[in-house]
C-alpha positions as MATLAB code, in Angstrom:
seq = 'XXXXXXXXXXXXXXXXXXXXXXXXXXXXXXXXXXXXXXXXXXXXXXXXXXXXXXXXXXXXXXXXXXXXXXXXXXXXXXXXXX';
ca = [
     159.097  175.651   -2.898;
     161.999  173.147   -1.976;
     162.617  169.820   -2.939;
     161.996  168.902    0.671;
     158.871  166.374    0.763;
     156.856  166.066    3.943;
     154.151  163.931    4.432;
     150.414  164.604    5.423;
     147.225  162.640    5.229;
     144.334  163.571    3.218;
     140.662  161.805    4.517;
     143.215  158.990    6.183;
     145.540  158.623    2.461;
     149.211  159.642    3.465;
     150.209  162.173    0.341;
     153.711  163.556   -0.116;
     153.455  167.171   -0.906;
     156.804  169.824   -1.443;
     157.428  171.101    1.964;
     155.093  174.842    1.915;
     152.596  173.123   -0.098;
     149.367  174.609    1.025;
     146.528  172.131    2.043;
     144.484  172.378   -1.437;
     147.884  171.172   -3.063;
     147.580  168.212   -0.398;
     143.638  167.295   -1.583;
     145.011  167.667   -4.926;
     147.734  165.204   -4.634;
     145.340  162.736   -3.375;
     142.004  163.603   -5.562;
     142.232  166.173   -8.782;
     138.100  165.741   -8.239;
     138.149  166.571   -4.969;
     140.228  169.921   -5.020;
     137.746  170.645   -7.978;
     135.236  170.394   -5.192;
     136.810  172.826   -3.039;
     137.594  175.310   -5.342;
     133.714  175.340   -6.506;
     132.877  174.958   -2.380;
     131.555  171.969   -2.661;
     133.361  170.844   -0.160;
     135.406  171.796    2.994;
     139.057  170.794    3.783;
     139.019  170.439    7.648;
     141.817  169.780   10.235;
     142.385  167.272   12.290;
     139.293  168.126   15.169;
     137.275  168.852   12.083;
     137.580  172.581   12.300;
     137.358  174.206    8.639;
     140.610  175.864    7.529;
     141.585  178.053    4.790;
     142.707  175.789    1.656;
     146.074  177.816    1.405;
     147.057  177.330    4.945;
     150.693  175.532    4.557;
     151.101  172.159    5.155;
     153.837  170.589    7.438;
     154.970  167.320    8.216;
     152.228  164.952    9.895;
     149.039  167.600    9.220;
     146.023  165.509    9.130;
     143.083  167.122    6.686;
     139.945  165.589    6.107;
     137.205  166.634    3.131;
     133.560  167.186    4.332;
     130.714  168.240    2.247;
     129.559  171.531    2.163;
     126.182  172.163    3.988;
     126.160  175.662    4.288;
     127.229  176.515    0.678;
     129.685  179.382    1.890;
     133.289  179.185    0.833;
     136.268  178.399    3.029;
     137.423  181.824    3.876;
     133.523  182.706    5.036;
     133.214  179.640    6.833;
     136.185  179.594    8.393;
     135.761  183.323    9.722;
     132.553  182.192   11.604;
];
């Protein structure tokens, strides 16, 4: 990673995360808890539209995640898939 900072917002907090961070690194700048949460899939990291995405897609400047509860009890990379 670079030294390059780029800013995002995690459930409407703006975070600034080393540009390639991925978006778990975002929920964890913002919440240790929370990325706890969605590495035991407790909970979801969504985008902006409140689509699921995987929690290693990159971050770039302006990305918008939000953290949802999660219903179905899959993992990211299942429910993402679907």
């Amino acid at each position: 990673m670079t030294d390059h900072m780029v800013r995002v917002f995690v459930n409407a907090s703006g975070v600034d995360v080393p540009a390639g961070a991925t978006a778990l690194d975002a929920v964890r700048a913002l919440d240790e808890d929370m990325a706890r949460e969605v590495d035991d899939a407790k909970r979801l990291i969504t985008d902006s539209r409140g689509l699921p995405i995987d929690p290693t897609t990159p971050m770039v400047a302006g990305s918008i995640l939000r953290l949802v509860m999660n219903r179905a009890g899959t993992n990211n990379e299942e429910h993402a898939s679907s």
